[in-house]
C-alpha positions, 0 to 999 in steps of 0.5 A: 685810954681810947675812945670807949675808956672816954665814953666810960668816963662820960657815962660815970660822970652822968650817973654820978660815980664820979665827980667832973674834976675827977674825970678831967684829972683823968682825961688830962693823962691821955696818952699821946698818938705815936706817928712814929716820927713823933709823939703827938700830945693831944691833951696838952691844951687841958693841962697847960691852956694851949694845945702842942706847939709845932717846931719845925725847925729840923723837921721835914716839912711833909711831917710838919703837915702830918702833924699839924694834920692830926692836931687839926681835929681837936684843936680850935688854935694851932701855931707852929714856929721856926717855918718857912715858905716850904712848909707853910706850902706843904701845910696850906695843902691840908688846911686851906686857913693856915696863915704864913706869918713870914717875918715872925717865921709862925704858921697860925691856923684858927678855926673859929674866934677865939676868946681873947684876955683883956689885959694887953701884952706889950711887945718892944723890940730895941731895933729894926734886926731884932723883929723876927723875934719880936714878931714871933712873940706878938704872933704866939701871944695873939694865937694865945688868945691875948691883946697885943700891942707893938712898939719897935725900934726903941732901943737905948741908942735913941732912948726919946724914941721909947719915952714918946710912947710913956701911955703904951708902956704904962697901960701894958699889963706884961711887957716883952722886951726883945734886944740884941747888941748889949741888950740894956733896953731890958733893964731901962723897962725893969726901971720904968714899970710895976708890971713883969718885964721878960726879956729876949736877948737875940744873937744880933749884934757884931762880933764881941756879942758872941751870938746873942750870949752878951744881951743875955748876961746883961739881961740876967744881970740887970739891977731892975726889979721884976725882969725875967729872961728867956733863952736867945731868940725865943720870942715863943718861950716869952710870949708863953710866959707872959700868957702865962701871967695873963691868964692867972691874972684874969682867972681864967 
């Protein structure tokens, strides 16, 4: 569908041959933009509330700034994940109002303020080696439009750290629970909350932690109610889904 198929469109729902929900469902099966190297999904944020997301792991960093160039327009929120220095210089280049979020390893562009959720999302990381992940899911629920709060190195090794804090915990409205090592923090928040719990396991930990896959069977194994697990570092995939939960709670 190109940009006369759109004002067809438009121009059907200003006579009344067609209803606005119609012509979202149809806006929402626009095709993608072929770069060649990549398929740009422009209509994302319709179908699913957020545009595409850039990962930029494993790209070159000029096609990070390529596609980051092409969302620009139709986009107010962008977030591009697993960056370093080397991209973040190539996208600035382009887009002066892109910000390097150096610890969460995220690029954030925002075009103007968004609309945040009320109901807060909680972040809790287990230690100090687990807050790249940490922050690279405080990072993308923000540009989600949601309010979060931080509570690190909390983890069971000091377990009154994390009891100190029982009115953050309590108010949050989704808990993201991110820890390493044998990642039983997870469960100590399922035990604690009526609120859902989504739990990160990282590939911290020495040796018998086999890259994060021991916090990630006890976090899948784990005896309390209400706690789901993400893959091994994916402190974007937890933020998503808490985001997620947040917007069906609010209705919006």
């Amino acid at each position: 569908m190109d940009k006369g198929n759109i004002r067809e469109l438009l121009g059907r729902v200003q006579m009344g041959t067609i209803s606005v929900d119609e012509a979202l469902s149809a806006l929402k099966g626009l095709p993608f933009e072929d770069l060649g190297f990549a398929k740009i999904d422009h209509h994302r944020s319709l179908r699913t509330g957020f545009p595409e997301v850039v990962f930029c792991q494993g790209k070159q960093p000029k096609q990070v700034a390529t596609i980051i160039e092409k969302l620009i327009p139709a986009c107010n929120a962008i977030l591009a994940t697993r960056a370093d220095e080397v991209v973040y210089n190539n996208v600035v280049s382009i887009c002066p109002e892109a910000k390097f979020h150096e610890l969460a390893r995220c690029i954030t562009i925002e075009k103007e303020a968004l609309p945040k959720y009320n109901s807060p999302v909680l972040v809790i990381s287990a230690g100090t080696a687990d807050l790249p992940v940490a922050e690279e899911a405080a990072v993308t629920a923000e540009i989600m439009g949601n309010t979060v709060n931080r509570l690190y190195d909390v983890g069971v090794a000091g377990i009154h750290r994390l009891f100190f804090h029982k009115t953050l915990i309590k108010n949050a409205s989704v808990i993201i629970v991110v820890a390493g090592m044998e990642g039983a923090l997870a469960s100590v928040i399922g035990g604690l909350v009526d609120v859902p719990v989504v739990a990160v396991p990282t590939s911290i930990g020495y040796g018998a932690s086999f890259g994060g896959i021991a916090a990630l069977l006890s976090m899948l194994n784990s005896c309390a109610a209400g706690v789901a697990v993400v893959n091994i570092d994916n402190g974007f995939g937890a933020a998503a889904m808490a985001s997620a939960i947040i917007r069906l709670k609010e209705g919006k």
